[in-house]
N, C-alpha and C positions, 0 to 999 in steps of 0.2 A: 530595680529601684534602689537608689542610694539608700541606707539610713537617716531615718530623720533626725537624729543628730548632726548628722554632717551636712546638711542642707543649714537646719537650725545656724551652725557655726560658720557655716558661708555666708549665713543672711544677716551677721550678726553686727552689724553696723548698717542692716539699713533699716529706715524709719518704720514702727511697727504698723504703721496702713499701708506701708509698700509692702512689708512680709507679709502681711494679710492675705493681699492680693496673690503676691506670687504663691501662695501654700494655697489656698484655694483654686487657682490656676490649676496646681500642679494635681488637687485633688481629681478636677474635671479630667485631667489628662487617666491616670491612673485608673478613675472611674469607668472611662470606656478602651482600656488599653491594659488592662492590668500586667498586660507580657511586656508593655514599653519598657527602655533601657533610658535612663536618667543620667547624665554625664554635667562635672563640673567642668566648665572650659574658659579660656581667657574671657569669650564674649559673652557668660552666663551661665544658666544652666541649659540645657538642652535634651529632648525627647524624641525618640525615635525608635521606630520597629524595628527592631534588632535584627531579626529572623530574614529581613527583607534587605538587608541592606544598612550604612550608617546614617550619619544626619543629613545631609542633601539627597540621598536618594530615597531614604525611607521615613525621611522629618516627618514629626508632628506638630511640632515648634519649639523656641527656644526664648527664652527670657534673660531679658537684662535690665538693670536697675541703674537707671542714671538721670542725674540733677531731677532726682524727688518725681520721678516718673518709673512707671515699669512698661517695658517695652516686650508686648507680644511679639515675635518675627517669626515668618512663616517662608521659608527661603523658596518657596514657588508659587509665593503668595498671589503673585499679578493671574494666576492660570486657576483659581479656586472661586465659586460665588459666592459674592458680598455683597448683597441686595439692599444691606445697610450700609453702604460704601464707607465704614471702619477703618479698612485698611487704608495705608498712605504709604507713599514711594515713588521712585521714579526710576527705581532699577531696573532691569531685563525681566527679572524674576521676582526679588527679593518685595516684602510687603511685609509693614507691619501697624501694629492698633498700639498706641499710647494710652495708658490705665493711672489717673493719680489719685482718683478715691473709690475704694471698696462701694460706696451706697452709689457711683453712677455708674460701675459698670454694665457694659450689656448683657450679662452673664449666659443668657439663649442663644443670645446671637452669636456672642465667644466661641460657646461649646460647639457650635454647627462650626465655623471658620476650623477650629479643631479638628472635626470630627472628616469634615470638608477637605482638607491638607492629609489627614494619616492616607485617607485611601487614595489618592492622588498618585499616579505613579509616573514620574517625572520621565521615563525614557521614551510611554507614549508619546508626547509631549510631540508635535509636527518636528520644531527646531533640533528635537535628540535624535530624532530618524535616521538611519543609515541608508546611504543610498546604495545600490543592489552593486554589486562589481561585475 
């Protein structure tokens, strides 16, 4: 887990209902992951089991803040259940939920999409299979 200061000083220009959002995000993450690894990167910040692997193989998700949105991304998002069909995308894998006000998010539903992606392990995945030599 980064220091919350340097979180704080990354988020420091965006609008405080988007930090809201993302510090509360990032509580839910922490909350049921407290081993998770917290990384600043070009496209945001990002979480992932450390222990298991980096961010594609062992994501929990990753946040980015753009044009007055915050963007949950779940990079094996399309292979996780979303009974609230939340997610949007049109990649292979990639899937993510747009968040622009703290009072509408879905915060139940979040936390399972979350909780739903840590235990996900993308090698079972049919497509990552090796085939026998």
């Amino acid at each position: 887990m980064l220091h919350y200061q340097t979180v704080d000083h990354f988020l420091r220009f965006a609008p405080d209902e988007l930090r809201e959002i993302v510090l509360e995000v990032r509580d839910i993450v922490f909350s049921e992951y407290p081993e998770a690894q917290e990384e600043i990167r070009s496209s945001g910040l990002v979480y992932f089991r450390g222990s298991a692997g980096g961010p594609v193989k062992s994501g929990i998700c990753g946040l980015q803040i753009r044009a007055n949105t915050v963007h949950v991304f779940f990079t094996h998002g399309a292979f996780i259940p979303d009974p609230d069909h939340l997610l949007h995308g049109t990649g292979k894998a990639l899937r993510a939920l747009e968040l622009r006000s703290y009072a509408q998010v879905p915060w139940r539903a979040l936390a399972e999409l979350i909780k739903a992606h840590a235990k996900l392990n993308p090698t079972s995945l049919p497509q990552n299979q090796q085939e026998p030599r």
